[in-house]
N, C-alpha and C positions, 0 to 999 in steps of 0.2 A: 377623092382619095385621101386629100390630105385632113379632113373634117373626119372620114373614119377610122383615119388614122389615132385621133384626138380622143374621139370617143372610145375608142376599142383602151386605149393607153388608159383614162380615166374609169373603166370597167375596170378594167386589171387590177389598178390600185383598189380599187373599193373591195376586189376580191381579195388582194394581199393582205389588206389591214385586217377582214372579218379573219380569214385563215392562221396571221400568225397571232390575235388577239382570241379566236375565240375558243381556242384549247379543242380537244380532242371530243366535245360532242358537237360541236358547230361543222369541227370539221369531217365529222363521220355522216353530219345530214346533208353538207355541201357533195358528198360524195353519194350518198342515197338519192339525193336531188338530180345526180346526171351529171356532175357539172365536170367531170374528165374528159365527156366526148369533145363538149366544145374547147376544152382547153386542150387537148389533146392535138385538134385540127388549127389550133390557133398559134401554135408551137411548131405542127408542119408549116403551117402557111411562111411564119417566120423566116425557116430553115432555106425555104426557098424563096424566100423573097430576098434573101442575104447573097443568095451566085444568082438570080436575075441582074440581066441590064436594063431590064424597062425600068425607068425615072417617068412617074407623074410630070404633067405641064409644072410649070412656075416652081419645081423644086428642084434643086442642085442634084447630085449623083451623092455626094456625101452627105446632106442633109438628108435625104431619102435613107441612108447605109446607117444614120444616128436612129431617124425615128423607129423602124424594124429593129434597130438592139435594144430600144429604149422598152418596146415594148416586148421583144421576148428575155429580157430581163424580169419586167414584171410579172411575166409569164412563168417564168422558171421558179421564182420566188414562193407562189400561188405551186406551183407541184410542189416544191418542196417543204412548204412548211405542212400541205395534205397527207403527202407520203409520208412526213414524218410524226400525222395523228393516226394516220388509219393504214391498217394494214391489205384492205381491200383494196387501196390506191395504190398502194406497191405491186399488187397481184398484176391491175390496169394496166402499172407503167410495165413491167413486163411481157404483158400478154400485145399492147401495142408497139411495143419495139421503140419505144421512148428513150432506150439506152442511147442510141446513137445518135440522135436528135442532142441531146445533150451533152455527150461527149463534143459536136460540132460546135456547138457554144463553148466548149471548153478549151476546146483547140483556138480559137479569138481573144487567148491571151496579150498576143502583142502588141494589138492593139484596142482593145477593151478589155482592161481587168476586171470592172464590175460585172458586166456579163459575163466573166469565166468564175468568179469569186461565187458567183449566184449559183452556176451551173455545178460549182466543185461543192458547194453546200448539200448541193442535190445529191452526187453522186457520193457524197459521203454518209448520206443517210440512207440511200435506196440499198446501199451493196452491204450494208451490213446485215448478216444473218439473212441473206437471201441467194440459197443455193441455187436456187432457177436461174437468177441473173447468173451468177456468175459461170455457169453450162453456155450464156451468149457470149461471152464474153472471146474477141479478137485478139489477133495481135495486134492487127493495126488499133483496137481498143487503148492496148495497154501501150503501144506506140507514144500518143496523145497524152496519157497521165506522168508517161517520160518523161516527153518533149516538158511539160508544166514542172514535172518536179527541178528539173534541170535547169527553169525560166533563171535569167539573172535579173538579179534584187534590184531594182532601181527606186522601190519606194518601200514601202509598209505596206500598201496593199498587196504588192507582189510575195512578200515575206506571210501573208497572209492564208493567200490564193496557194504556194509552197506545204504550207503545214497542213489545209484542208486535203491535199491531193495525198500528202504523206498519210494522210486517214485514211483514204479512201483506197491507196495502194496498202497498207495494213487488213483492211479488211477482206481484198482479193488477195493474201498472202497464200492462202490453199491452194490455188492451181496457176500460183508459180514455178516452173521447176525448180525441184530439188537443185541442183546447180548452180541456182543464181538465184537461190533464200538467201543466201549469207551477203551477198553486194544488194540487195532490196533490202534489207533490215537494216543493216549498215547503212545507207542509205536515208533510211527513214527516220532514223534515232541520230543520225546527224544533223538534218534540219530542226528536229524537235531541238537539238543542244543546244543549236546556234541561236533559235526563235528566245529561247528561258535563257541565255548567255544574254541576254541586251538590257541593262537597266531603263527598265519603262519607268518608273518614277523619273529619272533627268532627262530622256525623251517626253515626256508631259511637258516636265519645268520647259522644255528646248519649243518645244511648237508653241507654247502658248506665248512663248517671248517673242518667236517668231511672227504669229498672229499680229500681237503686239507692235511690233515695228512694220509691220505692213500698213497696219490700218492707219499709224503713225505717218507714214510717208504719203499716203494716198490722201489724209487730213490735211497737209501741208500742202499735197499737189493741186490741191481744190482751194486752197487759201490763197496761192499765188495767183491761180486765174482768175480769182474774183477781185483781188487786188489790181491785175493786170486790165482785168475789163474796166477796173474805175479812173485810168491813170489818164490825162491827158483833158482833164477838165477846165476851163478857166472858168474865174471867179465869175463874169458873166452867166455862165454856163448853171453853176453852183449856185447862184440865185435864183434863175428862171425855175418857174415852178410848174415841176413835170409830175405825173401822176407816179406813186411810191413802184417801184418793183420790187416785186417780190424775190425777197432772199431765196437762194439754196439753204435748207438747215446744214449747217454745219455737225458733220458726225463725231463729239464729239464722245459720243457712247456707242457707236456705230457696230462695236463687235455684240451687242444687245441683240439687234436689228439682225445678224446677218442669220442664215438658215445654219441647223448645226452640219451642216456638210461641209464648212468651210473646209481647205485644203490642209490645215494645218490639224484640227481639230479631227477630220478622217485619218490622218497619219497615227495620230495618236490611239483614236480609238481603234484602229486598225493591229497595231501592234499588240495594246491588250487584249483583243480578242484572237488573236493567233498563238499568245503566252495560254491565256486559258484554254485554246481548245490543243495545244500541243499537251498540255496535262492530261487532259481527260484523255487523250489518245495514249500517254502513257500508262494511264489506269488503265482503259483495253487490255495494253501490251502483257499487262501483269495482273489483267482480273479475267482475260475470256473465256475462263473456264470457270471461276470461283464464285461461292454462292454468293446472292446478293443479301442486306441486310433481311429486305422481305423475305428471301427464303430460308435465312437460316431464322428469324422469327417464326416463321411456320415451321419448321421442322419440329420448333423447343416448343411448340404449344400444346403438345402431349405429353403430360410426365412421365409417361415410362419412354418413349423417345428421348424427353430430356435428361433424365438418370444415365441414358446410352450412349448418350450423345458426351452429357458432360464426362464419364467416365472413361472415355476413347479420348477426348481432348484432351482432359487434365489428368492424367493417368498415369502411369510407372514412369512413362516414357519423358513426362513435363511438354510434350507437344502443344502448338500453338492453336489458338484456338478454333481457328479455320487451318487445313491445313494447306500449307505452300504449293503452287504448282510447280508442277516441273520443265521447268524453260528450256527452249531450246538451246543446245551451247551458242548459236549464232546468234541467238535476244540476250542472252546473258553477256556473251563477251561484249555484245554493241552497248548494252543498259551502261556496265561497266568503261569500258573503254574513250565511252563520249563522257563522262562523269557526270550521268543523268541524276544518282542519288543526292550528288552535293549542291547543283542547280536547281534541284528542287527543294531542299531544305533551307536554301537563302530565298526563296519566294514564298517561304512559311512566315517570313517578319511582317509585321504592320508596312503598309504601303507609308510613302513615304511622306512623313509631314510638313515638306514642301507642296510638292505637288497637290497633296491633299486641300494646301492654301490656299494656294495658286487656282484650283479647279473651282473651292468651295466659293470664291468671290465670283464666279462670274454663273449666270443662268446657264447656257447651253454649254459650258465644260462642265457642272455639276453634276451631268448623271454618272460622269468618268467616277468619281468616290466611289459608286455603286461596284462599276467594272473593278477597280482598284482590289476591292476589299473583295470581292467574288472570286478571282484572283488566288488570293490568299488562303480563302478557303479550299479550292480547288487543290495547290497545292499541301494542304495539309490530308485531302483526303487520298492524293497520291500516294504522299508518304506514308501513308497508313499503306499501302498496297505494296510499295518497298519494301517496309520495314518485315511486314510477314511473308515475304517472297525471297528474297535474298539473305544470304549466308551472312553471320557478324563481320567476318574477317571484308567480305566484301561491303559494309556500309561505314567501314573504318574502324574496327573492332569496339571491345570494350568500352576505353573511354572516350570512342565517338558515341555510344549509346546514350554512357553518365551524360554527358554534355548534351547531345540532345532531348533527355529525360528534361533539366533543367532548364533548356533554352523554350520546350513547350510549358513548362511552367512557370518558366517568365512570363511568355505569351499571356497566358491564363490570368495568373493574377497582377498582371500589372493594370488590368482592367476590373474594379471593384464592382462592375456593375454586367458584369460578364453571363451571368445569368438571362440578361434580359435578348441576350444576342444569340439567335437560336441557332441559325446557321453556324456562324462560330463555335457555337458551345459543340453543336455536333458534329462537326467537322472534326475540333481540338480532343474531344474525349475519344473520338474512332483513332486519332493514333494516338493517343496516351494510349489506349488498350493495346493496341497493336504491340506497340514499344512496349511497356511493362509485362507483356506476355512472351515476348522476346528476351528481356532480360531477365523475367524467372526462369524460362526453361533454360537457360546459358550459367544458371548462378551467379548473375550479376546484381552487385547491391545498387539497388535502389536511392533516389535523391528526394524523390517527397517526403513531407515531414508528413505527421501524424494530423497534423488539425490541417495542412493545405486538402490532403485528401478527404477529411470528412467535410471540409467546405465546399469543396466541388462535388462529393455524393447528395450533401443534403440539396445543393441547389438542383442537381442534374434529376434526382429523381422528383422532382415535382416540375417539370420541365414540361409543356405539352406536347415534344417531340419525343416518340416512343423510341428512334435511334439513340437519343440522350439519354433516355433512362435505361435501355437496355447496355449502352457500353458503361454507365458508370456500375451498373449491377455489376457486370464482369468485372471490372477494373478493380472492384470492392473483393470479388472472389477469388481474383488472380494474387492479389495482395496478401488475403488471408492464410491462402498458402503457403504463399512466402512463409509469412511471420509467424505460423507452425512447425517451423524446423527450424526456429530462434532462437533463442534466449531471452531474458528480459523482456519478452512482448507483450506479457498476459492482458496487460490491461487495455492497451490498445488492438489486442486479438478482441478481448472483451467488447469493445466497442463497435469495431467493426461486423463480429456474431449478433449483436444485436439490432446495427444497424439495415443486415441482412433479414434476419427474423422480421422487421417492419414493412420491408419492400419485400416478402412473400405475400403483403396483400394488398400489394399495390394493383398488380394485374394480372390476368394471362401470360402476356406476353414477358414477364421478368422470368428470369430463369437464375436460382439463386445458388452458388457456387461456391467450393472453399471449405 
C-alpha cells in the first residue's frame, strides 16, 4: 500500500507539471485521452480514504492521513489547472459531482492549508461562468466557503486561502439572496482591503531576514557539536594516527541548497500571490459585464462599425470610451468604503528597491522580482477598470485625477527603456487611456506635455502587442479632441493629425479617432 502510495503520488506530479506547463492544447489532449475518469476515481478514492480508520501495517494513523492529502493535493492541482484549459473538464467536473469532493478538501483548512489553497484554486475557476454548477450548489455548500472566508490569519497562507475563497464566493454572488448581497460583498471587498493594506515589499525584506537568521543559528548550532564532538582529546590522543573523518560541510551557503518551499520564502510568495489575485478579483468586480480588449478589437474591425461605434463614444455626450457599468449600490458603497481605489493606486509604484535587492541576490527568492513587478502590473490594469467605472468625485475628484495623470507618467518615463517592457507598457497605456478619457469627458486639463505624448505613441505603435498600439491610437484620439476646443494647439493638433494619418496604416485592428 504504502509503495502505491508513492507511485500514484509520483504519477500525479508528472500529470501536475505536464497540465499546468502545457497550456490549453496539452491539456485538451490530456482530457481527449480520458484522463478525468481515473482522476476523477482517484479524488473519490482520496475523499474516503481521509474518514477511513483502516491504517496499512508499519504506518502510523497520521502518517497514513499526510500521505492521502499529499496525494489528493496533487490531485486537485491536476483538475484544476485541466479545468482551467478546457471547458470540456468543467462540463466532467459537473456532470461527476466533483463539487463536493472538493468542497471536502476545502473544508481541511485547519488543519492543512495547502490542501484547501489547492482545493479553493479549484473552486475559483470551476464557478466562474458556470451556471450548471451553481443550480448544485447547498447550503451546507456555501456553509464551508463561510467557515474558510471567516478562517483566522495565522500565516500568509491562510490570508491567501481567504482571498481565493473571497473569489470564488464573488463568482456565486447570483444565487445569493438578495438579503445578504450586501453583508457578502461587504465581506468580500474587505478581505480584498486587508490582503492590498499589507506592504509586501517589507514582508520580503521581513522573511528573508528571517530566513537569514535561521539558517544563521542552525550554522552555529552544527559548529558547536562539531566542536563539542572534538573536545576531550589529549595530546597522546592527537598524535596517534587515526584514519581522517570525514567532515559535515559546513552550510555556509546553505539557503543555495535549500528547496524554494522554505517556510519563510512560502510566506512571502504566498502573500504576493493573494495581492495579485485580490486585484484581479477586483477587476471581476468592475469588469463582469464589460467588453474585453479582444472584443472591443473585434467590434472596431469594420469601419462602418467603427465610424458607430466611435461616434456613440466620443460624441455630444464626451462619453468614455467603453462605457461604465452600473454597479450595484452595495459593490459600490463596499468598493468605496473599504478605500479599494486608493490601495490600489499605491500598488501601481515600482516594487520596492529593497526587496528587489534583497530577492535579486539570492537564486530561489529571484523569481519573487517576477511576482513583484506582475504585481504592479495587475494593479495598473485594475485601475484602468476604476478609473472608467466609478464617478470623479468618488476617485478623489479633480485633482486626484491631475496627480494621478502625473504619478503614471512618472511611472512611464522614469524608465527610458520602457518600450522594451511589453507587459508594463500595456498595462500603463490601458490606464493612461482610461484616465485621459475620464478627464476629457469632465473638462479636466490635462498634465502631459506635448513631446511625453508623442514619445509614448511613437514607441507604443510599433510595439508587437496590439493592446499597446490600440490604447495609444485612442490615447492620440482622445487627446486630439481635447486640443480642438483649445486655443494655441494648432501645431501640436498638427502633429498629432498626422501622426494619426500614419497609424491608419498600420493595421486592421487601429481604429483612428479625433
Amino acid at each position: 500500500m504504502r509503495c502505491a502510495l508513492k507511485v500514484t503520488r509520483v504519477l500525479n506530479s508528472s500529470c501536475r507539471n505536464l497540465s499546468a506547463c502545457g497550456g490549453f492544447e496539452v491539456c485538451d489532449d490530456m482530457v481527449t485521452k480520458d484522463i478525468m475518469t481515473p482522476l476523477v476515481a482517484l479524488l473519490r478514492e482520496c475523499s474516503t480514504g481521509l474518514d477511513s480508520n483502516e491504517v496499512p501495517p508499519r504506518e502510523g494513523k497520521e502518517q497514513h492521513r499526510h500521505s492521502v492529502e499529499n496525494i489528493a493535493n496533487e490531485a486537485v492541482n491536476v483538475l484544476w489547472n485541466i479545468c482551467e484549459c478546457s471547458n470540456r473538464a468543467v462540463s466532467i467536473f459537473n456532470k461527476e459531482g466533483c463539487l463536493e469532493i472538493v468542497l471536502k478538501y476545502l473544508s481541511r483548512f485547519p488543519s492543512n492549508v495547502d490542501l484547501a489553497i489547492s482545493a479553493a484554486y479549484c473552486l475559483q475557476t470551476v464557478t466562474e461562468e458556470n451556471p450548471e454548477l451553481l443550480k448544485s450548489l447547498s447550503a451546507s455548500a456555501l456553509h464551508v466557503l463561510e467557515s474558510a472566508m471567516r478562517a483566522p490569519v495565522s500565516s500568509m497562507a491562510y490570508t491567501l486561502l481567504k482571498t481565493l475563497v473571497a473569489g470564488t464566493v464573488w463568482n456565486l454572488k447570483d444565487i445569493i439572496p438578495s438579503k445578504s448581497q450586501a453583508e457578502i460583498i461587504s465581506a468580500i471587498l474587505k478581505i480584498l482591503s486587508e490582503v492590498l493594506e499589507m506592504d509586501a515589499g517589507a514582508v520580503v525584506i521581513q522573511m528573508k531576514e528571517a530566513e537569514t537568521q535561521r539558517l544563521r543559528t542552525a550554522a552555529e548550532t552544527e559548529e558547536m557539536l562539531e566542536n563539542a564532538n572534538g573536545v576531550g582529546l589529549t595530546e597522546d590522543d592527537e598524535m596517534e594516527e587515526t584514519p581522517p573523518r570525514r567532515r559535515v560541510r559546513r552550510k555556509t551557503f546553505i539557503s543555495d541548497l535549500l528547496p524554494p518551499t522554505n517556510e519563510e520564502l512560502r510566506e512571502a510568495t504566498a502573500l504576493l500571490t493573494a495581492q495579485q489575485t485580490a486585484l484581479e478579483i477586483i477587476v471581476n468586480v468592475c469588469c463582469s459585464e464589460d467588453p474585453s480588449d479582444d472584443e472591443w478589437e473585434e467590434e472596431l474591425s469594420s469601419s462602418d462599425e467603427s465610424e458607430a461605434f466611435m461616434e456613440s463614444s466620443l460624441g455630444e455626450g464626451g462619453g468614455q470610451l467603453l462605457s461604465p457599468l452600473c454597479l450595484s449600490h452595495e459593490t459600490h458603497a463596499a468598493l468605496t468604503n473599504f478605500h479599494i481605489p486608493r490601495k490600489v493606486f499605491e500598488k501601481t509604484a515600482f516594487p520596492s528597491s529593497a526587496a528587489v535587492d534583497v530577492c535579486s541576490r539570492n537564486p530561489t527568492w529571484k523569481p519573487l522580482v517576477r511576482k513583484m513587478n506582475t504585481m504592479q502590473w495587475r494593479a495598473l490594469v485594475c485601475l484602468q477598470s476604476l478609473v472608467s467605472l466609478l464617478e470623479v468625485e468618488h476617485l478623489g475628484g479633480a485633482p486626484a485625477l491631475q496627480a494621478l495623470a502625473q504619478h503614471l507618467s512618472t511611472l512611464l518615463f522614469s524608465q527610458p527603456d520602457f518600450a522594451k517592457h511589453v507587459d508594463f507598457l500595456e498595462a500603463i497605456s490601458s490606464a493612461l487611456r482610461a484616465l485621459l478619457q475620464t478627464m476629457a469627458a469632465k473638462n479636466i486639463s490635462q498634465c502631459m506635455t506635448p513631446d511625453q505624448l508623442m514619445a509614448l505613441c511613437r514607441a507604443g505603435i510599433q510595439s508587437g502587442s496590439v493592446g499597446v498600439r490600440v490604447n495609444v491610437v485612442s490615447i492620440l484620439g482622445i487627446t486630439g479632441s481635447v486640443l480642438a476646443k483649445e486655443d494655441g494647439a494648432l501645431e501640436t493638433l498638427k502633429t498629432t493629425g498626422c501622426f494619426l494619418l500614419e497609424s491608419a496604416h498600420q493595421g486592421p485592428l487601429l481604429v483612428v479617432s479625433g
